[in-house]
N, C-alpha and C positions, 0 to 999 in steps of 0.2 A: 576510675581506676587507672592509674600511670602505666608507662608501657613495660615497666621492669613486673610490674605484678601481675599484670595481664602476661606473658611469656611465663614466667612463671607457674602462675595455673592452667596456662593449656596444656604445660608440658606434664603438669599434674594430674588432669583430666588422659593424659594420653599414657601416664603409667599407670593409672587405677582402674582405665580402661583393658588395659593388658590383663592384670588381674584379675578383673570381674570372667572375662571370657577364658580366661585358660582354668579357669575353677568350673567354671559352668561346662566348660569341655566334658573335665572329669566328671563331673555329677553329672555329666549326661549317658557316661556309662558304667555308672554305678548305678544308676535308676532311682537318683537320687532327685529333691527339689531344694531349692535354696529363694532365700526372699536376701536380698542385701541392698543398703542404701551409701552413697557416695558424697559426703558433705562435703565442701572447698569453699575456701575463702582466703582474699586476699587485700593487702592493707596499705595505705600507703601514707607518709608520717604527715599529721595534721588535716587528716580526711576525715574523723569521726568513724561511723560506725563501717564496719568492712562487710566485703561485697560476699555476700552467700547463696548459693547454688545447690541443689538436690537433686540427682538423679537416683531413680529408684529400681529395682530387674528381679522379675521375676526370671529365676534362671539365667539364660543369655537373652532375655526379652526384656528391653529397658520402656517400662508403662507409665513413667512417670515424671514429670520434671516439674519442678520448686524453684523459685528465687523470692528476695528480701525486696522488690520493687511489687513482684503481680503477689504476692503473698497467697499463692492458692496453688494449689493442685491441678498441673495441668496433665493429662492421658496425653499418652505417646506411643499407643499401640490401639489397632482396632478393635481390638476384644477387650481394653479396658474402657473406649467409649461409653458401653452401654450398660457399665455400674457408677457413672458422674453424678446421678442422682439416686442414688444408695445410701443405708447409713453407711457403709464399708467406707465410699468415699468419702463422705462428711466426715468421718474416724478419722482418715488418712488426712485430709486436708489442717484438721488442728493439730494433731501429730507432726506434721511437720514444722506448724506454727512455733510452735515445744521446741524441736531441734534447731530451728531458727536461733528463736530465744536463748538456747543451752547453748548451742554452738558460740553467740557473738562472748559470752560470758564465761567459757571455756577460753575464746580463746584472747582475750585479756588478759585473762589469769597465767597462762603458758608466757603471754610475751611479760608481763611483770616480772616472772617468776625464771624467767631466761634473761633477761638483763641484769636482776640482780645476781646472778653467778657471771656475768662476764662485766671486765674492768670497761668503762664508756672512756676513749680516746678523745679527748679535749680538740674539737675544729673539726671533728667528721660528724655530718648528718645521721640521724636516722637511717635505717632502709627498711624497705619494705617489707613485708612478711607471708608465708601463707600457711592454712591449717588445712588438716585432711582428716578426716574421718571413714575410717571405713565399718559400716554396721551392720549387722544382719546374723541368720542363723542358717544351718542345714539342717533337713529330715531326712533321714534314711530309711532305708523300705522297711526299714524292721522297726520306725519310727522312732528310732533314735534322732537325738538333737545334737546341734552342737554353735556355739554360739561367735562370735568374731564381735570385737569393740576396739578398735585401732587407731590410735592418732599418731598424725606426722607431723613434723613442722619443719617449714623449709627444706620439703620437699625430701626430709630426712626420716627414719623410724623415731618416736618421740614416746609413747605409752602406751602398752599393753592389758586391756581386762583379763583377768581370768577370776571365770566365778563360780569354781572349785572354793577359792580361797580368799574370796573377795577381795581382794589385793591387786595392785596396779605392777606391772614390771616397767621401767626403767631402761629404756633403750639408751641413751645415753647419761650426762654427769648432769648436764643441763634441766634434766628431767626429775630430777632427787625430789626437788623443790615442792615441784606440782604433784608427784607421785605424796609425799607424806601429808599435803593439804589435804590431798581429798579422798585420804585413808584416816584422818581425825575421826573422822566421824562415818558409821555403817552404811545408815541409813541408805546414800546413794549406793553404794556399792549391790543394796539388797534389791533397790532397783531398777538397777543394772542386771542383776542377775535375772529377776522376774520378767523382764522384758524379755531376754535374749531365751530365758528356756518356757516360757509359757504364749506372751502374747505374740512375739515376732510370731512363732509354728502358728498360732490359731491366726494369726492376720494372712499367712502365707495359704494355709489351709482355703479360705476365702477367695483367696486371689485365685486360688487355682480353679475353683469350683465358677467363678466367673469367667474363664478364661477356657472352660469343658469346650471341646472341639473344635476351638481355634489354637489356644494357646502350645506352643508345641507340635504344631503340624511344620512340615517343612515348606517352605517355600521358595523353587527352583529359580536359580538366577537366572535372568535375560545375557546371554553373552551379544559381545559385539567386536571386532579388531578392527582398530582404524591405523590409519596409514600416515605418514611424517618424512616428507625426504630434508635430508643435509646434505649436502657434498653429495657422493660417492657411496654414503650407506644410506640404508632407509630403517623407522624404527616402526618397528608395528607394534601394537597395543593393544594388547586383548582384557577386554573392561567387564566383568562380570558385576552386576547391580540386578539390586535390591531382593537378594536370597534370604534365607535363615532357614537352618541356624548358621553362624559364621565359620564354623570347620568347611572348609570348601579346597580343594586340591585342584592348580593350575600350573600347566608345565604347555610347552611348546615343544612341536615335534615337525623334522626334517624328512618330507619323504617316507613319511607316515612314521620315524622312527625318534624316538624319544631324545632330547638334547640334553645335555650335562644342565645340572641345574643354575650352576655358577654362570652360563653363560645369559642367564637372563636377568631382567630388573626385576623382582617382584616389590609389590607395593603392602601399602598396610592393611586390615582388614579396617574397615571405620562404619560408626552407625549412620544411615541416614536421618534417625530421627522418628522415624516411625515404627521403629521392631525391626527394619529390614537391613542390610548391609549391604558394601558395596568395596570392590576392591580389583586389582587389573596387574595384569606381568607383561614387560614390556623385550622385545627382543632388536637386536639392530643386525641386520644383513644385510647384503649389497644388494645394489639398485639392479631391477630385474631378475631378481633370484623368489620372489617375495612369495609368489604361484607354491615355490616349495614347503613353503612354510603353514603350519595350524596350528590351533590354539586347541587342547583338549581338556575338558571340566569336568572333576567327578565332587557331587553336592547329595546331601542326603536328598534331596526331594528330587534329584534325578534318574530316573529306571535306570538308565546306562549312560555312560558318558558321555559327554558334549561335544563335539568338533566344529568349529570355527574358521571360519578364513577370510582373508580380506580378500572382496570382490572389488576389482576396482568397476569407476563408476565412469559414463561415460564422461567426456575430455571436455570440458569450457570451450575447447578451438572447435572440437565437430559437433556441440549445439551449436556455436553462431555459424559457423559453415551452413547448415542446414537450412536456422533461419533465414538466412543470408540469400541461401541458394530460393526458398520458400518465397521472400521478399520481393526479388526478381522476376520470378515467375508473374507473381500475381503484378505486377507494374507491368509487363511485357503484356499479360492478358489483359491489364485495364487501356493499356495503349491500342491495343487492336480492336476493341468495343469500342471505345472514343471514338479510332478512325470511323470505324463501320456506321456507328452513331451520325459520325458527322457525317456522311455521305448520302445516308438515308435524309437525313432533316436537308440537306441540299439539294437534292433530287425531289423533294417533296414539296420544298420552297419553290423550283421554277416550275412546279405547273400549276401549284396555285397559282402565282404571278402570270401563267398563260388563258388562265378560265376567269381570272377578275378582266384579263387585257380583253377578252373576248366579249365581254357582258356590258362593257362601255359601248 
C-alpha cells in the first residue's frame, strides 16, 4: 500500500475510532449494548486487490481484529480468548471471510460507479482510494434493536441502509449510481436487513454471555508524570495507561487547585490493542516550580480520584559521586591490606631465611 493510502486510512481508522467510542459512551448510560464492526480498505492504481482490515467491539471493547493476508479472526480482548475454539468463533471467523469477499466487490463497484460520473482529465494519474464501512446493531434494555450499515469513500459520507424501507440513501451525486445498482434487485437489501435486526442482536447476545464478568468490568488506569526540560520551562506529562472503559477525566492542578483547562496539552484517548486504552495531558511550567504541580484522575474503576506527581529521581552527578566516592574507599582499603600483606610476608621471609642459615 503507497504512502498516500496508508495516511489516508489511519486517518480513517482515527475518525471511525472517534465514533465507535462516543456511541459506546452513550450506550453506556442508557444501559444499552451494541456489537459494531469497522471495514477499511485502501487502493492504489495498478495494485490489484486492496488492502482490507476489521475491527470488531463489543461496546467500547474492541475483541476482534481481521485482515485480507491472516484471513482469520484474531481475539483482542481477554475474555474473547477463551471462546477461539467455539462454534461462535468459527461463525465469526467465515463471517468475516463474507465481508472480506463483499467488501473488495462493493468496493469496485463504488470506484466504477464514481469515475463514471466524473469527466477523467487527459495526463493525470489515477489516485488512490479508500472505503469504510461502518456495521452493526444496538439493543436496548427493553430489547429494542436498531441497526447502522454505512459506507464512505474517500474518507467522505457515500451510502446509507435503512431497513425500514430497503432503500439506500445517497449522501452524495456520486453515489446515485451505486445507490440504483443495488436497489435493482431486493434480495440483498432483505439481507441486509435480516442481518442487522435478527442475527447481529443474537451474535451480540453471545458475545456477551462470553464475555459474563469480565466483559465491562472497569479497569483502573496506571498513572505516571514524567518530566522534560527546555530552556527555562519544563513539561510534565501525566500518562494514564491501559484503563477501560475510555471515558476517563484528567486535569492538572496548582497547589492543589484546579488550572484552566486551555492551559494544558491533552492527548487523544487510543486503543492499545488489548481492550485497554491509554492516553496523557501534558503541562509546561517553569523550571523549579514543578513540586507545585499534580496530575488528578477520575475513571470508573477508580473509588476516588487519583493524584500524581513527578518525583524527581535521584541525579546521574550524585550516583557517580557515590560510586566514585565508594571506589576510593575500597582502593585506599585494598592499598593498606597490600601494605600490611606485604609486611607480614617480609617479616616472615627473614626468619625463615634465619632458621634454614642456622640448620646449615
Amino acid at each position: 500500500m503507497g504512502p498516500r493510502a496508508g495516511r489516508a486510512l489511519f486517518l480513517l481508522l482515527g475518525a471511525l475510532w472517534g465514533i465507535g467510542v462516543r456511541t459506546a459512551a452513550a450506550q453506556g448510560q442508557a444501559r444499552s449494548h451494541s456489537l459494531r464492526y469497522l471495514f477499511m480498505g485502501a487502493t492504489e492504481p495498478d495494485l490489484g486487490l486492496p488492502l482490507f482490515e476489521a475491527l470488531g467491539y463489543v461496546d467500547d471493547q474492541l475483541f476482534v481484529f481481521y485482515n485480507h493476508e491472516s484471513r482469520r479472526a484474531e481475539p483482542r480482548a481477554p475474555w474473547a480468548w477463551g471462546g477461539t475454539s467455539s462454534p461462535l468463533w468459527l461463525q465469526l471467523s467465515q463471517s468475516l471471510k463474507g465481508w472480506n469477499y463483499m467488501f473488495t466487490v462493493d468496493f469496485w463497484t463504488i470506484i466504477d460507479n464514481h469515475n463514471q460520473s466524473h469527466v477523467k482529465q487527459p495526463g493525470v494519474s489515477p489516485a488512490s482510494h479508500t472505503l469504510q464501512v461502518i456495521l452493526g446493531c444496538e439493543v436496548a434494555e427493553d430489547s429494542s434493536t436498531r441497526g447502522t450499515w454505512k459506507y464512505g469513500y474517500d474518507g467522505e459520507d457515500h451510502l446509507d441502509f435503512c431497513p425500514k424501507t430497503l432503500n439506500w440513501t445517497a449522501a452524495e451525486p456520486a453515489a446515485w449510481a451505486t445507490k440504483l445498482e443495488w436497489e435493482v434487485t431486493k434480495i440483498r437489501a432483505r439481507q441486509n436487513k435480516a442481518y442487522l435486526e435478527r442475527d447481529c442482536p443474537e451474535q451480540l447476545r453471545q458475545l456477551l454471555e462470553l464475555g459474563t464478568g469480565v466483559l465491562g468490568r472497569p479497569v483502573p488506569p496506571s498513572v505516571r508524570v514524567t518530566h522534560h526540560v527546555a530552556s527555562a520551562m519544563t513539561t510534565l506529562r501525566c500518562q494514564a495507561l491501559n484503563f477501560c472503559p475510555p471515558n476517563i477525566t484528567m486535569r492538572w492542578l496548582k497547589d492543589r487547585q484546579p488550572l484552566d483547562a486551555k492551559d494544558a496539552e491533552p492527548g487523544d484517548v487510543l486503543p492499545n490493542g488489548d481492550g485497554t486504552y491509554q492516553t496523557w495531558v501534558a503541562l509546561s511550567v517553569p523550571s523549579g516550580e514543578e513540586h507545585r504541580h499534580s496530575c488528578q484522575v477520575e475513571h470508573p474503576g477508580l473509588e476516588q480520584p487519583l493524584t500524581a506527581t513527578w518525583e524527581p529521581s535521584v541525579s546521574g552527578t550524585l550516583v557517580t559521586a557515590v560510586i566514585s566516592g565508594i571506589t576510593i574507599c575500597v582502593i585506599i582499603f585494598a592499598g593498606i591490606m597490600f601494605s600490611i600483606l606485604r609486611k607480614r610476608q617480609a617479616s616472615r621471609g627473614a626468619t625463615e631465611d634465619y632458621v634454614l642459615a642456622d640448620c646449615e
